[in-house]
C-alpha positions as CSV (number, residue, x, y, z in Angstrom):
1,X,45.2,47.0,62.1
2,X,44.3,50.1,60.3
3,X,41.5,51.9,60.4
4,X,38.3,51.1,58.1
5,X,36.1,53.1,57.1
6,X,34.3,55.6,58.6
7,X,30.9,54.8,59.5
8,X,27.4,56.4,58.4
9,X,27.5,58.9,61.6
10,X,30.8,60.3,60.6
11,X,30.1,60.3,56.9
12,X,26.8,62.0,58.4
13,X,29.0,64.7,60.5
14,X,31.5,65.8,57.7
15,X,28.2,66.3,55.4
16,X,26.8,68.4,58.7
17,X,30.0,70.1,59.1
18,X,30.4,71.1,55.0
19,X,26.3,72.4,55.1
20,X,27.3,74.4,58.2
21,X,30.1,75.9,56.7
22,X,28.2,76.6,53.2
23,X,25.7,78.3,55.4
24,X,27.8,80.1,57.1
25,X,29.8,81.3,54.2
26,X,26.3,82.7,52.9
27,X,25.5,84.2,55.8
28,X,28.5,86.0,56.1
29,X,28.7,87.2,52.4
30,X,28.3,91.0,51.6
31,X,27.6,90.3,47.8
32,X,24.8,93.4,46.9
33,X,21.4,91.3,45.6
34,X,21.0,91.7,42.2
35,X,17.7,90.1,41.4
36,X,14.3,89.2,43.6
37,X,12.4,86.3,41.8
38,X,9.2,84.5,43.3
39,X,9.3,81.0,43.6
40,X,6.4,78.9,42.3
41,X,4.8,75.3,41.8
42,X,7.3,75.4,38.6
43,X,10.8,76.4,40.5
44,X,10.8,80.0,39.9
45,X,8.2,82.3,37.9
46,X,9.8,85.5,36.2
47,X,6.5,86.8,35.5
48,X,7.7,89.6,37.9
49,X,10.4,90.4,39.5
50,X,13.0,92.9,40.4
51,X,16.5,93.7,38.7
52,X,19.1,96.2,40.5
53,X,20.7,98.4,37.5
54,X,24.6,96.9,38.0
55,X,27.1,95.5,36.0
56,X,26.1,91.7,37.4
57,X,22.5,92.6,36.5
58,X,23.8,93.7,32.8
59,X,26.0,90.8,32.8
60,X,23.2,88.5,33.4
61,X,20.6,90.1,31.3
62,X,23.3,89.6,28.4
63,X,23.8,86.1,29.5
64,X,20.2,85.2,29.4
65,X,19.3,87.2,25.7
66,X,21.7,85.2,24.2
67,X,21.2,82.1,25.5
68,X,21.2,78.7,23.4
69,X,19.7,76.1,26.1
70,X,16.3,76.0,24.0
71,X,17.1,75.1,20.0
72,X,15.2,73.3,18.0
73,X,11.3,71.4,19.4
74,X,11.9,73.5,22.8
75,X,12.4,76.8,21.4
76,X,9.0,77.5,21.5
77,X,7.5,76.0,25.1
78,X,5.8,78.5,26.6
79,X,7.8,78.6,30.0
80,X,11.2,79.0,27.7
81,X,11.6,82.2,29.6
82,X,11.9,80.7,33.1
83,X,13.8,77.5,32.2
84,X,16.4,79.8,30.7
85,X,16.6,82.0,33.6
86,X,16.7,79.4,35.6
87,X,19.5,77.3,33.6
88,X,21.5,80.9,33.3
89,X,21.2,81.3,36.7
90,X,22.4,77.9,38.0
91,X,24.3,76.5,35.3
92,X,28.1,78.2,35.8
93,X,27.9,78.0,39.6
94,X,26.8,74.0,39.5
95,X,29.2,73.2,37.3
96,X,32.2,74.8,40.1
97,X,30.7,73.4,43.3
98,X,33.5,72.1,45.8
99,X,33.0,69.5,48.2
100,X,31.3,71.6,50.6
101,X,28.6,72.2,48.4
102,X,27.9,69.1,47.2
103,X,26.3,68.0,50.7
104,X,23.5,70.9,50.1
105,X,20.1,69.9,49.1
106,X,18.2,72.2,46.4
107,X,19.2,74.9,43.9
108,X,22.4,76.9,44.6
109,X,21.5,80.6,43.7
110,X,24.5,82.9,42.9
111,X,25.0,85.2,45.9
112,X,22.9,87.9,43.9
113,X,19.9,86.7,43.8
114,X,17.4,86.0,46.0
115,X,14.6,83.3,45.5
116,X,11.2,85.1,47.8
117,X,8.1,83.7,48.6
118,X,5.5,83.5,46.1
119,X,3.6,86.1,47.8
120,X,6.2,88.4,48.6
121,X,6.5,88.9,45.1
122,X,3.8,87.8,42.6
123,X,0.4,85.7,43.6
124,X,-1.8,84.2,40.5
125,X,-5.1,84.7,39.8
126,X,-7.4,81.6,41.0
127,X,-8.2,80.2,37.9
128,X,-3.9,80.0,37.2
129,X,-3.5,79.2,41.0
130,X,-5.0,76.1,40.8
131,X,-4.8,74.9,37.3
132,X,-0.7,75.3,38.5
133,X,-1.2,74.4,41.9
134,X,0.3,77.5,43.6
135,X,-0.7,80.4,45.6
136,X,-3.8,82.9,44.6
137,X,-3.8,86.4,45.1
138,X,-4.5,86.9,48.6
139,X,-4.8,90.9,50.2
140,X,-1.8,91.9,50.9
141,X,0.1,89.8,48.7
142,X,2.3,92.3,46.8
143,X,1.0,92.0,43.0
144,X,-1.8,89.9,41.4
145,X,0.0,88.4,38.6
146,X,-1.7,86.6,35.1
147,X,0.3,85.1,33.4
148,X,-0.2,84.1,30.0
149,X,-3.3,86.4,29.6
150,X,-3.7,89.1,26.9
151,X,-5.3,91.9,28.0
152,X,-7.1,92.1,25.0
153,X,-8.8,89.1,25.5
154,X,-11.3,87.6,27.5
155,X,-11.7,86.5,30.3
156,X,-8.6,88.7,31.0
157,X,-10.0,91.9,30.7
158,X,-11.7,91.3,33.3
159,X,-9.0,90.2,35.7
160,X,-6.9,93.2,34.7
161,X,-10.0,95.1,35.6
162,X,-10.1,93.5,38.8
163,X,-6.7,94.4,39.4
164,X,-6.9,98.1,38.3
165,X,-10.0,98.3,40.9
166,X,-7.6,96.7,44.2
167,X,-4.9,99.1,42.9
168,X,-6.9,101.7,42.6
169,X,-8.7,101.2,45.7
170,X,-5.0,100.8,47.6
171,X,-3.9,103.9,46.1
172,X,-7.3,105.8,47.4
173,X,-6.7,104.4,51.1
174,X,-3.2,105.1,50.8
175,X,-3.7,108.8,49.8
176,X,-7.0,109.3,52.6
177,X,-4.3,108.0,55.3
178,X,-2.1,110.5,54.7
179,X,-4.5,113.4,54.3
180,X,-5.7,111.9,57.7
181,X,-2.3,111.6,59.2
């Protein structure tokens, strides 16, 4: 009689062995990264982040400018920014994935980019911190981020005036350790 089907443990294996061998193919890769972005409660937040001056970088920057995912009622959503980033980032390498691919879980990120912690990157204010449910500004966190605040109005002239005064006192210990050292 032939064989039937395989059962859920070897459909379960082949999907263990394709991960393992996207992972491993990733690992492995010598691409240069292109772009740092922080990841938040939203996917990714390009409030700040950091772009390597190279011909992907231009490439992508082009990509994004020009980009006609938002036309008509959605043109104007205030996170149009990040969902276009986001759709320019994902959107050519989705649409190509193979079989080994397919058994991965999550975002596929071009090989340029890497997705960081929110607080390696960009932390929120509290008040944005939990009206978005993601991480506040914490010491040590590398930049207090506010988005959507005008510095011209209140109340954020007074976080950017918090923010000068960290910076400012980070700078001072910074320059009194090496005067020290």
């Amino acid at each position: 009689a032939p064989p039937g089907p395989p059962g859920p443990s070897a459909a379960a294996g082949v999907a263990e062995d394709a991960g393992s061998r996207a992972a491993t193919a990733l690992a492995q890769d010598t691409t240069p990264v292109s772009l740092l972005v922080a990841v938040d409660s939203t996917g990714i937040n390009n409030g700040v982040w950091m772009l390597r001056n190279d011909d992907w970088s231009k490439q992508f920057l082009d990509r994004w400018w020009h980009s006609d995912i938002l036309q008509g009622a959605g043109e104007n959503h205030n996170c149009s920014d990040q969902s276009t980033m986001q759709h320019q980032l994902l959107q050519n390498r989705a649409m190509s994935l193979d079989a080994a691919w397919d058994s991965v879980e999550g975002p596929i990120w071009p090989l340029e980019v890497r997705v960081v912690a929110q607080e390696h990157l960009q932390s929120f204010h509290q008040a944005t911190a939990i009206t978005v449910a993601s991480r506040e500004w914490e010491d040590g966190d590398f930049i207090r981020h506010h988005p959507g605040c005008h510095y011209y109005r209140e109340p954020c002239q007074q976080l950017f005036m918090q923010a000068a005064s960290i910076f400012e006192d980070k700078v001072g210990a910074l320059l009194q350790r090496q005067t020290l050292g």
